[in-house]
C-alpha positions in Angstrom: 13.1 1.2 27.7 13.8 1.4 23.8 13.2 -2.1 22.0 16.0 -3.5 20.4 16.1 -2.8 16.7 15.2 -5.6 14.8 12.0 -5.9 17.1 11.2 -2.0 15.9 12.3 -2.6 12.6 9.6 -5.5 12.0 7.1 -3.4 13.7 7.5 -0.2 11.3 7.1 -2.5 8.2 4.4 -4.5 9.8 2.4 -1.2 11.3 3.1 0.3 7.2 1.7 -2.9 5.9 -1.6 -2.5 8.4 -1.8 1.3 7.6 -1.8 0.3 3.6 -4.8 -2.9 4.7 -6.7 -0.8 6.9 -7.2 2.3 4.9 -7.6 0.1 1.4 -10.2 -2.0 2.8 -11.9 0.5 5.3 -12.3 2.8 2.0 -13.8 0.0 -0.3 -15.9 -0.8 2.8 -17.4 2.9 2.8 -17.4 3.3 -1.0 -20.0 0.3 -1.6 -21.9 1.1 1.4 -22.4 5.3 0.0 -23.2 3.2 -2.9 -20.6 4.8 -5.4 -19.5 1.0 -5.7 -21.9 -2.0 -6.4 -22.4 -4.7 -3.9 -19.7 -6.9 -3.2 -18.2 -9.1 -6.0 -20.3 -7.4 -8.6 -18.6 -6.2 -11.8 -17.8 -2.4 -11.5 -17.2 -0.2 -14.1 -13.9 0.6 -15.5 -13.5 4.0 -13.8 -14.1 2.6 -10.3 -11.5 0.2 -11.0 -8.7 3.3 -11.7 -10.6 4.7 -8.5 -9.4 1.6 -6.3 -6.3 1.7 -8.0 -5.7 5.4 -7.4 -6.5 5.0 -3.3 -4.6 2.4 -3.2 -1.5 4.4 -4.9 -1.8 7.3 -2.2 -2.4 4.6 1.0 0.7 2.8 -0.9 2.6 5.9 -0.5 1.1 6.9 3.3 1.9 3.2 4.5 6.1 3.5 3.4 6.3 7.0 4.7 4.8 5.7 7.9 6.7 2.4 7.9 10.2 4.8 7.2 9.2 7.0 9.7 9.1 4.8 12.4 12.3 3.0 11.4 15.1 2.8 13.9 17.6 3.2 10.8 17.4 3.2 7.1 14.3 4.1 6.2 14.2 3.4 2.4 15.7 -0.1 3.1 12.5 -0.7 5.4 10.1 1.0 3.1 11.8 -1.2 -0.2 11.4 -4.4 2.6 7.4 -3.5 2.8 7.7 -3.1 -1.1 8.9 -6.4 -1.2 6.4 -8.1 1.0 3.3 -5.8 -1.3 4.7 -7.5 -4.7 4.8 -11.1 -2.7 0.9 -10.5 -1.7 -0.1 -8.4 -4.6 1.2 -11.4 -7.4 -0.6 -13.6 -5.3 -4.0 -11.9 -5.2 -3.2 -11.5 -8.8 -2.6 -15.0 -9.2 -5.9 -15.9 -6.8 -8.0 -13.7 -8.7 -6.8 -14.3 -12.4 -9.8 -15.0 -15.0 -12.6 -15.8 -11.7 -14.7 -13.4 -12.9 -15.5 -9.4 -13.9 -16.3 -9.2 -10.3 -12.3 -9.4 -9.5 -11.4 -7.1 -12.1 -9.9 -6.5 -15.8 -6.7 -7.9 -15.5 -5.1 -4.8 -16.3 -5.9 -4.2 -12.4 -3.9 -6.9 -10.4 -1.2 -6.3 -12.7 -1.1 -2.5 -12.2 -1.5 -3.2 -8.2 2.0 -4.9 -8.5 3.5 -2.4 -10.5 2.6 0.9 -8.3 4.2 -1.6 -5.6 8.1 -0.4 -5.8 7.1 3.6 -6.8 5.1 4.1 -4.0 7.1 2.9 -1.3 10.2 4.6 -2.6 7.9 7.8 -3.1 7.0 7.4 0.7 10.9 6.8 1.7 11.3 9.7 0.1 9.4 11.9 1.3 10.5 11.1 4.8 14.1 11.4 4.0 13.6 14.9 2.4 11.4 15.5 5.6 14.4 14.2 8.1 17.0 16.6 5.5 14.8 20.0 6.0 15.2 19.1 9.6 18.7 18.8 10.3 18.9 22.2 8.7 16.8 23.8 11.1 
């Protein structure tokens, strides 16, 4: 017995929005305990910033493809919906985080977070629309 759409639609861009939490905090979680990173809510050096930020980019990408994979309909709709909900949290971790401390970042961070928000869902749409395309061909 299929759910009724709305129901799936809220679970693919809930289960996206997990796959993006998950794999960004599971990797900070192994990166400071390999060491690569400092302890916790130390100031890091500029590169391991653009390494978060990088991560995070690809996961931001991984989590829409999910989210428009498992969409009943519409997938870039649902992926742009998860977009909307990253920009929501991301301003406000921006907004929690702003001038607390080198420990939370240059600000060019938060503010880069919220801008790779919109591309990287719609890259992740994307690629699951070109992916459902090549397969009505076949």
């Amino acid at each position: 017995m299929n759910p009724p759409n709305s129901l799936r639609s809220t679970g693919a861009v809930l289960v996206g929005l997990i796959v993006i939490f998950v794999l960004s905090l599971g990797t900070d979680v192994v990166l400071h305990t390999a060491g690569i990173y400092p302890p916790w809510f130390t100031d890091m050096a500029p590169s391991l910033w653009f390494l978060s930020f990088a991560y995070r980019a690809v996961y931001g990408i991984l989590g829409a493809y999910v989210t428009a994979r498992l969409a009943p309909s519409l997938p870039m709709r649902h992926a742009m919906i998860l977009a909307g909900i990253g920009l929501v949290l991301s301003t406000l971790g921006a907004i929690g985080t702003w001038n607390k401390g080198p420990e939370f970042g240059p600000h060019w961070y938060p503010l880069s977070l919220i801008a790779q928000t919109i591309p990287c869902c719609w890259i992740g749409a994307k690629l699951r629309l070109l992916q459902i395309s090549k397969e009505v061909l076949v």
